[in-house]
BAFI-3210 file (N, C-alpha, C; in Angstrom, 3 decimals, decimal comma, padded with zeros to 6 digits):
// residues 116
n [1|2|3|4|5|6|7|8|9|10|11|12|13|14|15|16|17|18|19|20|21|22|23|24|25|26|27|28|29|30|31|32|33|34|35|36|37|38|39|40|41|42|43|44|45|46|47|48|49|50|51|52|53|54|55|56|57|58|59|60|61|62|63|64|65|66|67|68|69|70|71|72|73|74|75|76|77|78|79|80|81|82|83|84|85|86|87|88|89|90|91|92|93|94|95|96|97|98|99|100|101|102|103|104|105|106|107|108|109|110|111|112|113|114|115|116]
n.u [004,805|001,835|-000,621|-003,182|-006,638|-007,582|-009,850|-010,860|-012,422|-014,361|-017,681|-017,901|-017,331|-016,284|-015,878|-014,325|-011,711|-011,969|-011,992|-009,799|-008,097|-006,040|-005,647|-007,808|-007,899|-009,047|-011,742|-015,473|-016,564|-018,762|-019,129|-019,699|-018,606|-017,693|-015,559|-014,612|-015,146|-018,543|-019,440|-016,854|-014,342|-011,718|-008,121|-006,963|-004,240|-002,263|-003,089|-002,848|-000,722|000,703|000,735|-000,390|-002,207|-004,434|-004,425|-004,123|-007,026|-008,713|-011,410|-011,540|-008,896|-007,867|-006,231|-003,108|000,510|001,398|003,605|003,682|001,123|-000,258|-000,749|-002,188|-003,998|-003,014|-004,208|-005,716|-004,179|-004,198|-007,469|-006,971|-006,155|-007,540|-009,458|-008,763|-009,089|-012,155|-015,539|-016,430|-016,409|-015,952|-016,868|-018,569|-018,931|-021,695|-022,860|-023,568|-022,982|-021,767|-019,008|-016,772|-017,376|-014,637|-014,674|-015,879|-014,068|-012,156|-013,917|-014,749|-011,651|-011,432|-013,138|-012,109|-009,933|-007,318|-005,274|-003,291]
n.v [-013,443|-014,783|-016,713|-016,492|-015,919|-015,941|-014,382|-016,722|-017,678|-016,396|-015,986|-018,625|-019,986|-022,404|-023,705|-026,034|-025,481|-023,809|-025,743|-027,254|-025,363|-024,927|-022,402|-021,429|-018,677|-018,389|-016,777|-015,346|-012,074|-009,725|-007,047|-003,959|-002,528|-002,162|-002,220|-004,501|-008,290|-010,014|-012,706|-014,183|-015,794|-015,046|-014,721|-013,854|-012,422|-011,775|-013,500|-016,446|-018,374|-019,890|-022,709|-023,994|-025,954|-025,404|-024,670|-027,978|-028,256|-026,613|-026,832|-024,730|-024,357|-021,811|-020,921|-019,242|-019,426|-016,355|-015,270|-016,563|-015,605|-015,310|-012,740|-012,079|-011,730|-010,378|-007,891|-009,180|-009,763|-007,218|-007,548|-009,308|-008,803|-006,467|-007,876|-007,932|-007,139|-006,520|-007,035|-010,181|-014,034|-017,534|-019,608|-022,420|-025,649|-026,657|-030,205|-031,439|-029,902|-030,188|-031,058|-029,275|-029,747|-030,644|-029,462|-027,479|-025,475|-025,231|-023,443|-021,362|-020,370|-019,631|-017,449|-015,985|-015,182|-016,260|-018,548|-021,236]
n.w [-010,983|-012,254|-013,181|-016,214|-017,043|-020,138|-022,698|-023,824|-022,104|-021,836|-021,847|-021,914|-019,303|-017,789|-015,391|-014,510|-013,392|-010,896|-009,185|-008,755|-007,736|-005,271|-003,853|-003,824|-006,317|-008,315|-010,125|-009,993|-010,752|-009,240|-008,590|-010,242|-011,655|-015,248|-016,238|-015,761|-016,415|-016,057|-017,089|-017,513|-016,114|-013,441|-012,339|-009,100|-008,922|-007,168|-005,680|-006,609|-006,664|-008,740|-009,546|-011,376|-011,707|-012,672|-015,659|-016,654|-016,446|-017,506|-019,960|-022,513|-022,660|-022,113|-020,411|-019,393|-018,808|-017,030|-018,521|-021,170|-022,841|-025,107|-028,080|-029,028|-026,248|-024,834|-023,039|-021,151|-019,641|-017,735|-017,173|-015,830|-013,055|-012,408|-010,709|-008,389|-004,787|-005,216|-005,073|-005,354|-006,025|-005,516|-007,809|-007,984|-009,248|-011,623|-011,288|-013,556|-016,192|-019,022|-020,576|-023,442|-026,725|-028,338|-031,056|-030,464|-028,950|-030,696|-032,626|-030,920|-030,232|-032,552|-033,129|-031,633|-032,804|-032,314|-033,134|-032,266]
ca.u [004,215|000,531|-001,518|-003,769|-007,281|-008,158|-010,826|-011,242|-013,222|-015,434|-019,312|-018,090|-016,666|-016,749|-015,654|-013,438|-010,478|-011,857|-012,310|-008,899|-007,275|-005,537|-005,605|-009,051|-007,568|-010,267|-013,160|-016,159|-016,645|-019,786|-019,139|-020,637|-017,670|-018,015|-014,386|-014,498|-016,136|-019,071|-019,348|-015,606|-013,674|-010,641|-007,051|-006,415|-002,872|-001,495|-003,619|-001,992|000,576|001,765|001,020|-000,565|-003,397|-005,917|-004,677|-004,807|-008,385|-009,549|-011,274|-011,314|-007,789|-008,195|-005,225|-001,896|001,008|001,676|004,764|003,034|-000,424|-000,447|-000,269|-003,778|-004,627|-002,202|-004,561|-006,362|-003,469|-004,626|-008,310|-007,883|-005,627|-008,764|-010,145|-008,146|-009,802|-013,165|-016,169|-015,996|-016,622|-015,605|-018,005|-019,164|-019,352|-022,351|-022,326|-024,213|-022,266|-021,636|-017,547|-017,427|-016,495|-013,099|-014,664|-016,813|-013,425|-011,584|-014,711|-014,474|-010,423|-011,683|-013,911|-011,551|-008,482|-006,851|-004,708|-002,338]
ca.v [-014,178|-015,383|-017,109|-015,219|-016,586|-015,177|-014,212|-017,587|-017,982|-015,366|-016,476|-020,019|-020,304|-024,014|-023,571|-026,638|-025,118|-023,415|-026,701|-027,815|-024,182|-024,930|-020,974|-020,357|-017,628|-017,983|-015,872|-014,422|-010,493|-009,820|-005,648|-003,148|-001,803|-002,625|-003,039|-006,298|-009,093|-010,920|-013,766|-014,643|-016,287|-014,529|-014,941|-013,053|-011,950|-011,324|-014,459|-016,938|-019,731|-020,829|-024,171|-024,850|-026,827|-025,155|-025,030|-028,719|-028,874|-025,944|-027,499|-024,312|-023,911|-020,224|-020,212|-019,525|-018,510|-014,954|-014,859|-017,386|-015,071|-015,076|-011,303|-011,397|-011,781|-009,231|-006,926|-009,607|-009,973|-006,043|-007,599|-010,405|-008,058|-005,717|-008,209|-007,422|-006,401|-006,437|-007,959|-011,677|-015,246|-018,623|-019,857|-024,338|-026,360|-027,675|-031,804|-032,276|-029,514|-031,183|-030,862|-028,672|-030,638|-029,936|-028,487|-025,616|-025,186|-024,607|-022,363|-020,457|-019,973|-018,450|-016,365|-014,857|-014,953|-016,802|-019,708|-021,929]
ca.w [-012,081|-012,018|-014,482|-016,726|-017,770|-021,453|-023,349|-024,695|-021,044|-021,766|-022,157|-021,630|-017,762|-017,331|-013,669|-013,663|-012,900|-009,380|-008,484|-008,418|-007,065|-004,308|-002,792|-004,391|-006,095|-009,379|-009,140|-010,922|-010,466|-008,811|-008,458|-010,977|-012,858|-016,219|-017,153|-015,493|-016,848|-015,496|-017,543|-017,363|-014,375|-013,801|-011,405|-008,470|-009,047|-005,817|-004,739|-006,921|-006,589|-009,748|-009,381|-012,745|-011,745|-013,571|-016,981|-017,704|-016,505|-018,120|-020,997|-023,405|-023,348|-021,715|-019,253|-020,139|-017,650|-017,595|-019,845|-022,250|-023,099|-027,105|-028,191|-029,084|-025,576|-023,454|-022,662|-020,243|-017,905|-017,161|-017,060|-014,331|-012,427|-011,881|-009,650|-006,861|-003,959|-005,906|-005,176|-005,670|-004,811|-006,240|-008,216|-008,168|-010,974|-011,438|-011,299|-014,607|-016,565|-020,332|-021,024|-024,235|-027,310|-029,149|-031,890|-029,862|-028,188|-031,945|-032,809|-029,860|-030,292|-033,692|-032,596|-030,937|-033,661|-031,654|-033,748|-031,841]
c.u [002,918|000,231|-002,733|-005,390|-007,971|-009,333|-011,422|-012,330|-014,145|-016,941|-019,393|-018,029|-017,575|-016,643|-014,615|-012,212|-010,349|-011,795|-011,108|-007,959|-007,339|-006,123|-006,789|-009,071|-008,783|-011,703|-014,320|-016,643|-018,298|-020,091|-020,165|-019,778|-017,558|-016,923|-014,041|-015,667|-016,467|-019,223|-017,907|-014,803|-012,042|-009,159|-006,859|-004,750|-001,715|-001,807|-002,388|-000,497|001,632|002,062|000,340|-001,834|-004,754|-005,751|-005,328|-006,823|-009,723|-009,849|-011,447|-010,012|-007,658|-007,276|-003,781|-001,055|001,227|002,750|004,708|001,623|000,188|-000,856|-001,754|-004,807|-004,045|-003,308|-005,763|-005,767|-004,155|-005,897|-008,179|-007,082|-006,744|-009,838|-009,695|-008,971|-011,251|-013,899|-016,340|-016,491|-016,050|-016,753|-018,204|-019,470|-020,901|-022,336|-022,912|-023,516|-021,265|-019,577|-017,415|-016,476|-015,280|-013,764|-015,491|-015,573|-012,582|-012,756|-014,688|-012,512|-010,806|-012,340|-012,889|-010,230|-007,744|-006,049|-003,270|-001,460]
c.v [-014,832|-016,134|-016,455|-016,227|-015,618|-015,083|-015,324|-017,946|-017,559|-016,114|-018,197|-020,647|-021,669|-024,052|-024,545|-026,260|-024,617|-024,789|-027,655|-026,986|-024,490|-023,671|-020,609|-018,973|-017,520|-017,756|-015,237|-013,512|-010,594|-008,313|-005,202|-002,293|-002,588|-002,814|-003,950|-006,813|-010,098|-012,302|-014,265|-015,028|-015,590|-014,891|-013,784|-013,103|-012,216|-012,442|-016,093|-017,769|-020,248|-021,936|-024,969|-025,974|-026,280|-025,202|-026,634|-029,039|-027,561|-025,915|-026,495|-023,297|-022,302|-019,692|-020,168|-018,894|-017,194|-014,492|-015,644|-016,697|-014,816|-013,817|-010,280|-010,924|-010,761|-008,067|-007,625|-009,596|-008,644|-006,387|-008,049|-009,245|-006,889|-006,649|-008,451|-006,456|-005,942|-007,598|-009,499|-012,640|-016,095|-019,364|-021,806|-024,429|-027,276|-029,495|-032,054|-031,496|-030,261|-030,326|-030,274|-029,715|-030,140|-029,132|-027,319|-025,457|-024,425|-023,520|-021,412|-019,510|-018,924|-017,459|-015,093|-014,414|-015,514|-018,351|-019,917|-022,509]
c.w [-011,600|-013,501|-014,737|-017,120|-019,085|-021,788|-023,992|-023,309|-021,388|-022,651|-022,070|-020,573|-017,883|-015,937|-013,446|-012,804|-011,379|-008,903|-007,811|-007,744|-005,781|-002,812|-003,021|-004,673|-007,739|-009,018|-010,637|-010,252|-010,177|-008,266|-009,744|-012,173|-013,774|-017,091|-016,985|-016,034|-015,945|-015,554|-018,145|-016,329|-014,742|-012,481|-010,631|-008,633|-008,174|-005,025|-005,048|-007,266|-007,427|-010,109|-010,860|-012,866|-012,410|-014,982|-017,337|-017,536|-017,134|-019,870|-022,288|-023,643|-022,954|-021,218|-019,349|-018,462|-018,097|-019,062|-020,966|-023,287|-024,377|-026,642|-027,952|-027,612|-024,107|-022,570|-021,363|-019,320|-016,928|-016,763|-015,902|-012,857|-011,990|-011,005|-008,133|-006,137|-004,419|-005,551|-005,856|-005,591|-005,875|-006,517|-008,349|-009,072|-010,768|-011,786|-012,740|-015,998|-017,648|-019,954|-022,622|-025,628|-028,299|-030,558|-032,000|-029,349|-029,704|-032,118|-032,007|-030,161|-031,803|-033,602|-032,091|-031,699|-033,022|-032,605|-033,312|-032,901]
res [x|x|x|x|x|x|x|x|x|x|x|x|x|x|x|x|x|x|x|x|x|x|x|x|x|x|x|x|x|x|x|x|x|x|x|x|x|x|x|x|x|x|x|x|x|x|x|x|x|x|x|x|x|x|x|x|x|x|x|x|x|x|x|x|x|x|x|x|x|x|x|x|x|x|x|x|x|x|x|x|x|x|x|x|x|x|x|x|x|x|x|x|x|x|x|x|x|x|x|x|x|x|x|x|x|x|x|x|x|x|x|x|x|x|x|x]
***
């Protein structure tokens, strides 16, 4: 079991969440294959702990545990799982980096169909 980060990341990566990963197992793809995404932070799999410290600080709601991923979003567990053994790094938050406000975080969840 790992934790998954969704599509609700995608074009927004706040970064907090590397910041609190223990194993530094969140990563943004930095290869060339184009079924991974660049502008999305994703979970190494195999890296992964289970410890839960990144959901609460990931402020658009993106990270679910594996056996939690809403239906809409199954087809990411297969996404972050393609960054195994793939070019990588852990990416820094920058210090000035606004916090996004709850209702770009609801707009965003729509965007994506996404309703909790």
């Amino acid at each position: 079991m790992a934790y998954i980060i969704t599509k609700l990341c995608l074009d927004c990566k706040d970064i907090a969440c590397t910041q609190v990963c223990p194993v530094d197992c969140i990563y943004e793809y930095s290869g060339d294959d184009t079924s991974i995404p660049k502008n999305q932070l994703l979970i190494d799999p195999d890296e992964c702990i289970d410890c839960n410290a990144c959901v609460p600080e990931c402020p658009w709601e993106a990270i679910f545990e594996e056996e939690m991923v809403p239906e809409i979003f199954h087809e990411d567990i297969e996404i972050n799982a393609r960054i195994v053994g793939k070019p990588r790094f852990v990416p820094k938050r920058p210090e000035d980096k606004k916090m996004p406000s709850s209702q770009e975080v609801q707009a965003n969840k729509e965007k994506w169909g996404y309703v909790a």
